[in-house]
C-alpha positions as a Markdown table, in Angstrom:
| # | Residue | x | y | z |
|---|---|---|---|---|
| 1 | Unk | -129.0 | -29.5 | -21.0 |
| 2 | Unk | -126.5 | -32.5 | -21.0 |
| 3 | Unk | -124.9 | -33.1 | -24.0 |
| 4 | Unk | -124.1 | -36.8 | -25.0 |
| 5 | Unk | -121.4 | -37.4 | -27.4 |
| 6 | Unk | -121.0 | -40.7 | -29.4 |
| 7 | Unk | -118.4 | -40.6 | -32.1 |
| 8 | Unk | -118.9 | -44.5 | -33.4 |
| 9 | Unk | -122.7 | -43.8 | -33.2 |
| 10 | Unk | -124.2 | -47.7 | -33.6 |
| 11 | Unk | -127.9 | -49.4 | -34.6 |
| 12 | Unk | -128.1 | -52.1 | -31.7 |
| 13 | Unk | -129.7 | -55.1 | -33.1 |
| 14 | Unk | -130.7 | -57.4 | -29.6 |
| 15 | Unk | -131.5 | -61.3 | -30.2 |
| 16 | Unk | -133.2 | -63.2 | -27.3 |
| 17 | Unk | -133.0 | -66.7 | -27.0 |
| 18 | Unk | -133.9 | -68.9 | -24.6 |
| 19 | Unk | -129.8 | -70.5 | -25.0 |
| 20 | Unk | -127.3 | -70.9 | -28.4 |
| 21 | Unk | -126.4 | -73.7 | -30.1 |
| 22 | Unk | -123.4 | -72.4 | -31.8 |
| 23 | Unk | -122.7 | -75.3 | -34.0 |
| 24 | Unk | -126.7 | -75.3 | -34.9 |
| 25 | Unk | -129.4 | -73.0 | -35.8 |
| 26 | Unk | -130.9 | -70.6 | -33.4 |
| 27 | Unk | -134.6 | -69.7 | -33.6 |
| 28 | Unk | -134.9 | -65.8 | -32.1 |
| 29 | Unk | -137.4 | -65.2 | -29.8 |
| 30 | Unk | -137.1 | -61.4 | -30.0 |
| 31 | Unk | -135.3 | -58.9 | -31.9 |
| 32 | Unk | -135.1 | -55.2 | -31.0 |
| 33 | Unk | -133.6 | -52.5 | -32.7 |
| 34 | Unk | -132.6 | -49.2 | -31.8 |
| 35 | Unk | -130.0 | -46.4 | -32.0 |
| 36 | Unk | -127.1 | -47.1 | -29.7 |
| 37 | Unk | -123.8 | -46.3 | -28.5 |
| 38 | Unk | -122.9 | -45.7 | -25.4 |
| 39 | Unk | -123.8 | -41.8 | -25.3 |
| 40 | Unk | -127.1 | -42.8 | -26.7 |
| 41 | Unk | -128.0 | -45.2 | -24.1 |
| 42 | Unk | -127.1 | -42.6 | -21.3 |
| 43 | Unk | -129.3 | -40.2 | -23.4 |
| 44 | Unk | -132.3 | -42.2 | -22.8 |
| 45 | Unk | -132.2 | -43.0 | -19.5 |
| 46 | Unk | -131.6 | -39.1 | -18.8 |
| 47 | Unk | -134.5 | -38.7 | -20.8 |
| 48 | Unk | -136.4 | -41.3 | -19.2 |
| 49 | Unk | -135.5 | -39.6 | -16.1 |
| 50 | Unk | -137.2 | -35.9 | -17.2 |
| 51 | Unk | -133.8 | -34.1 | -18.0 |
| 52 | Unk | -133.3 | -32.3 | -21.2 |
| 53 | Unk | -130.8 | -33.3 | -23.4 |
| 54 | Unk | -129.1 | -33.5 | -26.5 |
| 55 | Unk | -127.6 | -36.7 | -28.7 |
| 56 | Unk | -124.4 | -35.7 | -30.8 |
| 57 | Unk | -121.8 | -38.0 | -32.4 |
| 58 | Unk | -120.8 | -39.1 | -35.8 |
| 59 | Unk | -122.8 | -41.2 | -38.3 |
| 60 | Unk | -123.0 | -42.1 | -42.2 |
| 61 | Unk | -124.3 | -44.1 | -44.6 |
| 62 | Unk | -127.6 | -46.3 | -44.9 |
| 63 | Unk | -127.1 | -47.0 | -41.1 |
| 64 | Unk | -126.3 | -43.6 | -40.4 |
| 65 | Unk | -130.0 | -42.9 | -41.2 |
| 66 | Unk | -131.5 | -45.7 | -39.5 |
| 67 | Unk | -129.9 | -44.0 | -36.1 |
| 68 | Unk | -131.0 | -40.8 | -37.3 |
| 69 | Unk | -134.6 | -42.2 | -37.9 |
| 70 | Unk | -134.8 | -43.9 | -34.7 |
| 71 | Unk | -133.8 | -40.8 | -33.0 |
| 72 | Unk | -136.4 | -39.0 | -33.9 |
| 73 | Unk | -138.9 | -41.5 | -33.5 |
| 74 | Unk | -137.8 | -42.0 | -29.6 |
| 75 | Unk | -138.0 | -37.9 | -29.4 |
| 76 | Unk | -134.7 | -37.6 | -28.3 |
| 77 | Unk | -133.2 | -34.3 | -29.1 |
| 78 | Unk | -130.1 | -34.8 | -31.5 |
| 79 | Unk | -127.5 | -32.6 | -33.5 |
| 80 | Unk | -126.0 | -35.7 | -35.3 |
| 81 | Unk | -122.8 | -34.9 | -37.4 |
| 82 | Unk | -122.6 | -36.9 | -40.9 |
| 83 | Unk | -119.8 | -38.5 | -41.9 |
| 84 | Unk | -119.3 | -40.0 | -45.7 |
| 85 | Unk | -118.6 | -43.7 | -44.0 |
| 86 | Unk | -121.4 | -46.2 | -42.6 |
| 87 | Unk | -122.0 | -46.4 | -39.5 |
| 88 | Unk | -121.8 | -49.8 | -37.6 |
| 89 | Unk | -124.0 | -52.1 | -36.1 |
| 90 | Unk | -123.4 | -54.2 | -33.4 |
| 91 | Unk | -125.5 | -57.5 | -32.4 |
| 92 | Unk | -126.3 | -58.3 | -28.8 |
| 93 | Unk | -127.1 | -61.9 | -28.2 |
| 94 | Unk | -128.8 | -62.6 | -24.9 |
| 95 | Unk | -129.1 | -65.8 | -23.7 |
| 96 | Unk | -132.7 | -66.2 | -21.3 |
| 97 | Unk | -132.7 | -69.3 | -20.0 |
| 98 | Unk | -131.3 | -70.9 | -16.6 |
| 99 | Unk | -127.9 | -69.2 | -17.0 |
| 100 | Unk | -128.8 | -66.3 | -18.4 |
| 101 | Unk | -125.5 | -64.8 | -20.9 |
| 102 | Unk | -125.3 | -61.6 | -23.4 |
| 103 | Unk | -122.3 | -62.4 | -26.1 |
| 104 | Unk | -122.0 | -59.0 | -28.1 |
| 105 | Unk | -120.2 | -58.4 | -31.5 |
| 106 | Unk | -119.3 | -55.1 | -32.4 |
| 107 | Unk | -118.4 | -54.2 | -35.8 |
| 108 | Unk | -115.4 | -51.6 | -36.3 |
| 109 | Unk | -117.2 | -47.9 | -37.6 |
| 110 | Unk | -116.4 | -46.0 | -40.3 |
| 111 | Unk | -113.2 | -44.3 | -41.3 |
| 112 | Unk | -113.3 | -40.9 | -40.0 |
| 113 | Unk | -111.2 | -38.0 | -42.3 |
| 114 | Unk | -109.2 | -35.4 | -40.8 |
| 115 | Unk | -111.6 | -33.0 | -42.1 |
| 116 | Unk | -114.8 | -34.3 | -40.5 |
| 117 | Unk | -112.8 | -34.7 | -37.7 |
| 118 | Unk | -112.4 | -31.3 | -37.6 |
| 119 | Unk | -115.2 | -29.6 | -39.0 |
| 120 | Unk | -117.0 | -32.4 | -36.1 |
| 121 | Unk | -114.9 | -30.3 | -33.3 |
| 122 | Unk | -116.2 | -26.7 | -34.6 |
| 123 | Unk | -119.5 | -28.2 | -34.2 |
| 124 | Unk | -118.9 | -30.2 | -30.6 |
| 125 | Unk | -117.9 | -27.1 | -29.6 |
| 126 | Unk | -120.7 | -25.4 | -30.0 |
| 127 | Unk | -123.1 | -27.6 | -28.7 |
| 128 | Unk | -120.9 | -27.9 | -25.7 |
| 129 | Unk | -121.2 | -24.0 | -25.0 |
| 130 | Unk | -124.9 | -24.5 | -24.2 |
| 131 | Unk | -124.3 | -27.5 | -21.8 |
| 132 | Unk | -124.6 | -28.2 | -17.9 |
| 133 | Unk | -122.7 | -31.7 | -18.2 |
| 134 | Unk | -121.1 | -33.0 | -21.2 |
| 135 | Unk | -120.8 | -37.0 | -21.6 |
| 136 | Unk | -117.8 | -38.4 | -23.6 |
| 137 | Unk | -118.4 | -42.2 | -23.8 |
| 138 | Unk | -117.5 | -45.4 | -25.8 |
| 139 | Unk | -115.3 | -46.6 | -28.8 |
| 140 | Unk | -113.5 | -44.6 | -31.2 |
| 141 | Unk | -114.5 | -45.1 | -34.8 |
| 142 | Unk | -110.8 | -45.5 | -36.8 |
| 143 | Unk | -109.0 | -42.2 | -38.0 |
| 144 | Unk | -109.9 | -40.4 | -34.4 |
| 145 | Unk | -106.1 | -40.3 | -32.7 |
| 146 | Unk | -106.5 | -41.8 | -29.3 |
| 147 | Unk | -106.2 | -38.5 | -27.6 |
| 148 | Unk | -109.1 | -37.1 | -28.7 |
| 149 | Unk | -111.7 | -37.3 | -25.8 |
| 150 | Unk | -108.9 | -35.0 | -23.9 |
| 151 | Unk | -108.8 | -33.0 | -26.7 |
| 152 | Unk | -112.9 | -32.4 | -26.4 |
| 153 | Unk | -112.8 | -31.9 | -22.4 |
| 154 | Unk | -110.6 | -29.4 | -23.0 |
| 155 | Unk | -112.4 | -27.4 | -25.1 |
| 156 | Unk | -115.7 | -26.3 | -22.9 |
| 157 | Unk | -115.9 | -25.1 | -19.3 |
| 158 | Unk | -119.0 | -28.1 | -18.1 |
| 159 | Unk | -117.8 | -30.5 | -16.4 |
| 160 | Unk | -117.0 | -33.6 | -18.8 |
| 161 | Unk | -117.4 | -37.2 | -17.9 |
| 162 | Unk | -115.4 | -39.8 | -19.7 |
| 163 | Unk | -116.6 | -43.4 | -20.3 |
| 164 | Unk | -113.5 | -44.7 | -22.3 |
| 165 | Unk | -111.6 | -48.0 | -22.5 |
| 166 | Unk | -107.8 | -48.5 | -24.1 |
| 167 | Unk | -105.9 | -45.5 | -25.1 |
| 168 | Unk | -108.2 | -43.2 | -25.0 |
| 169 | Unk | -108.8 | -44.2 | -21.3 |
| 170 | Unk | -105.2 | -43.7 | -20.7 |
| 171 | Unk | -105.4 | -40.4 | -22.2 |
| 172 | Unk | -108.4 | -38.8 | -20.8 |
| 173 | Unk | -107.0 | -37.3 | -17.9 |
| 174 | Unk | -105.2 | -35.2 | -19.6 |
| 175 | Unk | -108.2 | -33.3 | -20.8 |
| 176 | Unk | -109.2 | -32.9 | -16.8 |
| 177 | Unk | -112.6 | -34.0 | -17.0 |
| 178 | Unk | -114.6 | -33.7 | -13.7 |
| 179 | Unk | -115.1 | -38.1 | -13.6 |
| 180 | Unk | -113.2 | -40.7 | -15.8 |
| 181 | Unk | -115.5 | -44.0 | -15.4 |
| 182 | Unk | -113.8 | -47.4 | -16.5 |
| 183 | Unk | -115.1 | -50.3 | -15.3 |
| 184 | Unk | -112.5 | -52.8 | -13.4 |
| 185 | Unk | -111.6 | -54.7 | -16.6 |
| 186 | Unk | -110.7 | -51.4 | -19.0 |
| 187 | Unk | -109.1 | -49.6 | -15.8 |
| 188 | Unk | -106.7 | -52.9 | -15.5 |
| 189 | Unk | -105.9 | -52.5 | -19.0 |
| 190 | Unk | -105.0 | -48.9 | -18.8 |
| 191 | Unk | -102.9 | -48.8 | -15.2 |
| 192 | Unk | -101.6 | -52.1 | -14.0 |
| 193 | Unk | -102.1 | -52.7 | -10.1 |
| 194 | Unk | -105.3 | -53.0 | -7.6 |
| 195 | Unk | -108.4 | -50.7 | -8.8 |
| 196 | Unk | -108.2 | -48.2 | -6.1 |
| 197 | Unk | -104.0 | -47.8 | -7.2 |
| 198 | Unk | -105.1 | -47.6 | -10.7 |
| 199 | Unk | -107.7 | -45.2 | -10.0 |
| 200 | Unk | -105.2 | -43.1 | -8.0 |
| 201 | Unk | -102.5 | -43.0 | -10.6 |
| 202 | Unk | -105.3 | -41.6 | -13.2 |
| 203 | Unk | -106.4 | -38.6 | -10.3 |
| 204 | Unk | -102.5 | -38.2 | -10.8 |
| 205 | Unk | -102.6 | -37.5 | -14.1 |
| 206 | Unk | -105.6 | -34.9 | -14.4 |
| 207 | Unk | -108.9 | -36.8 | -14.1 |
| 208 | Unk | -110.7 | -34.6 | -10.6 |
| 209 | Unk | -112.5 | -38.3 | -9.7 |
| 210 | Unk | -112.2 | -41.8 | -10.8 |
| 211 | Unk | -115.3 | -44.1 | -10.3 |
| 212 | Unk | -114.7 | -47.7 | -11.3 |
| 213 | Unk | -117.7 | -50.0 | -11.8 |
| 214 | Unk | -116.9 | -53.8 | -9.8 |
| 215 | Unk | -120.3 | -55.4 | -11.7 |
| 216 | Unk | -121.8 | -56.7 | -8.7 |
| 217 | Unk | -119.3 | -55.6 | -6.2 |
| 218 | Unk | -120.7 | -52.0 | -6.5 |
| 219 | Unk | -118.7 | -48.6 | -7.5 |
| 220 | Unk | -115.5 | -47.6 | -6.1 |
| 221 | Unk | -115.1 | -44.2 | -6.3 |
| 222 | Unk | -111.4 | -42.0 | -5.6 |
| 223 | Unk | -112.3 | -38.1 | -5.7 |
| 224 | Unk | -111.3 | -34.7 | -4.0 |
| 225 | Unk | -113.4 | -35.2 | -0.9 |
| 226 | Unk | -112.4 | -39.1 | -0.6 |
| 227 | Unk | -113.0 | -42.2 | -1.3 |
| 228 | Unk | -116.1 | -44.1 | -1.5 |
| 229 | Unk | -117.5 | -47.7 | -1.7 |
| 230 | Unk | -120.7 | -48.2 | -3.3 |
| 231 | Unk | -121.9 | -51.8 | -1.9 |
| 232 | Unk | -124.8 | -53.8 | -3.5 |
| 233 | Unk | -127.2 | -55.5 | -1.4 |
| 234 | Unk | -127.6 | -58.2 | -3.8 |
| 235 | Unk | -126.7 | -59.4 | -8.0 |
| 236 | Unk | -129.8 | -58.8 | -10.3 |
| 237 | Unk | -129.9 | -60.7 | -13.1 |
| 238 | Unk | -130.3 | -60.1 | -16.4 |
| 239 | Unk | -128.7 | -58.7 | -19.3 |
| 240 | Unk | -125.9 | -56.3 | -18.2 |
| 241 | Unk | -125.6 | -54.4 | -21.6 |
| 242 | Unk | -126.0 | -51.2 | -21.0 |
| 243 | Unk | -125.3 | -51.4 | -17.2 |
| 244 | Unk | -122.4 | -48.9 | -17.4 |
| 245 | Unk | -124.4 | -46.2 | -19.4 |
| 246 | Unk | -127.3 | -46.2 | -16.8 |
| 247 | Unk | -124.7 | -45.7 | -14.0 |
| 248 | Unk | -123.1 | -43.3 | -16.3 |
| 249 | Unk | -126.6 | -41.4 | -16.3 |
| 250 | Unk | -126.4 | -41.2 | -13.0 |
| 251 | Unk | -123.7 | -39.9 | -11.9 |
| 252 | Unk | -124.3 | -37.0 | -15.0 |
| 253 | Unk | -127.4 | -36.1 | -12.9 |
| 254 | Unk | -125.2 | -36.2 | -10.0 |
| 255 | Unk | -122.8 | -33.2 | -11.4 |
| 256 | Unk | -125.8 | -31.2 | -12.8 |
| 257 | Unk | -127.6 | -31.2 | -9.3 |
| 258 | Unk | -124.7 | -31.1 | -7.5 |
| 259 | Unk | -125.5 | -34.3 | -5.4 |
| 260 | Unk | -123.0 | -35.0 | -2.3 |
| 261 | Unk | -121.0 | -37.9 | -3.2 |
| 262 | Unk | -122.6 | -40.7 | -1.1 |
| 263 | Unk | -126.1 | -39.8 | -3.0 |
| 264 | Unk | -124.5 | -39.8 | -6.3 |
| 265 | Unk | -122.9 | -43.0 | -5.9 |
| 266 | Unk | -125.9 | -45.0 | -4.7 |
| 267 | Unk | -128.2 | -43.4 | -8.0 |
| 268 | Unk | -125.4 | -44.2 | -10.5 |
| 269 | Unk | -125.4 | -47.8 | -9.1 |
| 270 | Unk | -129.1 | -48.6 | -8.5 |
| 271 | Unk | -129.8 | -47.0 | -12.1 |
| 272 | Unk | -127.2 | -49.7 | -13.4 |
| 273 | Unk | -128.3 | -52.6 | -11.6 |
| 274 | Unk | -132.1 | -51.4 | -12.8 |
| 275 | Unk | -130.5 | -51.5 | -16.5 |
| 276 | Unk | -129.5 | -55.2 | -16.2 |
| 277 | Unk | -133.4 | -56.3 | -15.1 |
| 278 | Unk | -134.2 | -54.6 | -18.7 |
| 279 | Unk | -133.8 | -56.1 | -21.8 |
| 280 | Unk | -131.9 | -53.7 | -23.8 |
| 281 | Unk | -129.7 | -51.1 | -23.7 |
| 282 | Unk | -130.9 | -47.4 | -22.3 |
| 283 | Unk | -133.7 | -48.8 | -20.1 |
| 284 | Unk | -133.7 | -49.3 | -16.7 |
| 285 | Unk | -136.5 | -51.3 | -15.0 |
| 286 | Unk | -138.3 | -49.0 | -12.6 |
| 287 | Unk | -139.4 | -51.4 | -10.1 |
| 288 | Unk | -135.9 | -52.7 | -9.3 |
| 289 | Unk | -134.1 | -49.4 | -9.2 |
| 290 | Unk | -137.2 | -48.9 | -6.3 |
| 291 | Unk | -135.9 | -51.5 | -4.8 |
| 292 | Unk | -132.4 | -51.3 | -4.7 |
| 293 | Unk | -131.7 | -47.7 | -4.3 |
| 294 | Unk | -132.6 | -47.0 | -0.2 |
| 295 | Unk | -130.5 | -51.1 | 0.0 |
| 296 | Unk | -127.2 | -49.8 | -1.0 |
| 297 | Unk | -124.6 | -49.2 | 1.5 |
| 298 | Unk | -122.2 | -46.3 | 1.4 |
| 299 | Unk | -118.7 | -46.4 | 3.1 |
């Protein structure tokens, strides 16, 4: 089983509109809504892929239920923690026409009390005893220190992958999780300098292997054995929410199956180029990951 974890759990309300008039009104073409998050989204595409899992995180309130509820009717397997704040919801607003553009707004997440915060441990723990691969990915709802996604790697023997941005980014190695997976812009932020400098200087501090996502210039990825450049053969468009949590799935399927490198890299990136051809977040159009896959060149 690979255990997702999502601790500001979200309901991801997409618009599509053929462009915005932001001083006007904008008639919405379509509106889908669905539990998200990044763990979530990498919990679908696993399960779209035929690998068991299991959806864990925090959520609360009249929103928290909607995730819940949507959970359950997509038949992924979750152990959802409540929490006594509501959960947020973030709006995705993707743009279809000529120039095709996805603006998102993400609201903050509940407050989160030292005692969930422990009592959530006790109970990530557990789950994490069970798991082949654990996934630690996205924001951090307010009250959760900055540390603790080092805090949770620490505490099982899988191997952990950590999708992070900001501080806890900066402090994920220090929980020695087997891949920390920024994407240029958030690894930037965290270590100043070129990405395969700031990817070094984050092996340095614990991580095992760094793999950066360069959007259309492929993965870079700095690990044990080497490092490795992911190269696309050419940019799908679409909208790229939800990109990073396909490649995330990936590369989780590439620990559990022990994949060499160069086959894990060219999966992770073909499963997130496939995510930008689909409309929302935690699919992945088939046809294009088809495609693209056997195209992509290893160095």
């Amino acid at each position: 089983m690979i255990l997702t974890v999502t601790l500001n759990m979200a309901l991801d309300v997409t618009y599509q509109v053929p462009a915005v008039e932001w001083d006007g009104v904008n008639r919405v073409g379509e509106v889908h809504r669905r539990a998200g998050g990044k763990g979530v989204n990498v919990a679908r595409v696993l399960a779209s892929l035929g690998r068991e899992v299991l959806v864990t995180g925090l959520a609360g309130g009249p929103t928290g239920q909607a995730i819940e509820h949507d959970l359950r009717a997509a038949e992924l397997p979750s152990a959802v923690f409540a929490v006594a704040g509501d959960s947020r919801t973030t709006l995705a607003v993707s743009e279809t026409g000529e120039r095709p553009a996805t603006t998102l707004f993400n609201e903050p997440g509940p407050e989160v009390t030292g005692e969930e915060l422990a009592a959530f441990t006790r109970h990530y723990a557990a789950l994490a005893a069970d798991a082949e691969v654990v996934v630690l990915s996205g924001s951090l709802p307010r009250g959760v220190p900055a540390d603790f996604y080092a805090t949770l790697s620490g505490l099982t023997a899988a191997p952990v992958i950590v999708d992070a941005d900001g501080d806890p980014l900066r402090h994920a190695p220090e929980g020695r999780p087997a891949i920390v997976k920024p994407n240029a812009e958030e690894l930037a932020r965290a270590v100043p300098g070129a990405p395969e400098e700031g990817a070094r200087a984050l092996r340095e501090r614990g991580a095992e292997s760094v793999v950066v996502s360069l959007g259309a210039g492929g993965l870079l990825a700095v690990t044990g054995e080497g490092t490795f450049r992911a190269r696309m053969p050419y940019t799908v468009r679409g909208n790229p929410t939800g990109a990073g949590d396909s490649l995330v799935a990936g590369l989780a399927l590439g620990l559990a199956e022990a994949t060499p490198w160069p086959d894990r890299l060219r999966r992770a990136a073909a499963l997130g180029a496939a995510a930008v051809a689909a409309p929302v977040a935690g699919d992945f159009d088939r046809d294009v990951y088809a495609a693209i896959l056997p195209q992509i060149v290893i160095t």
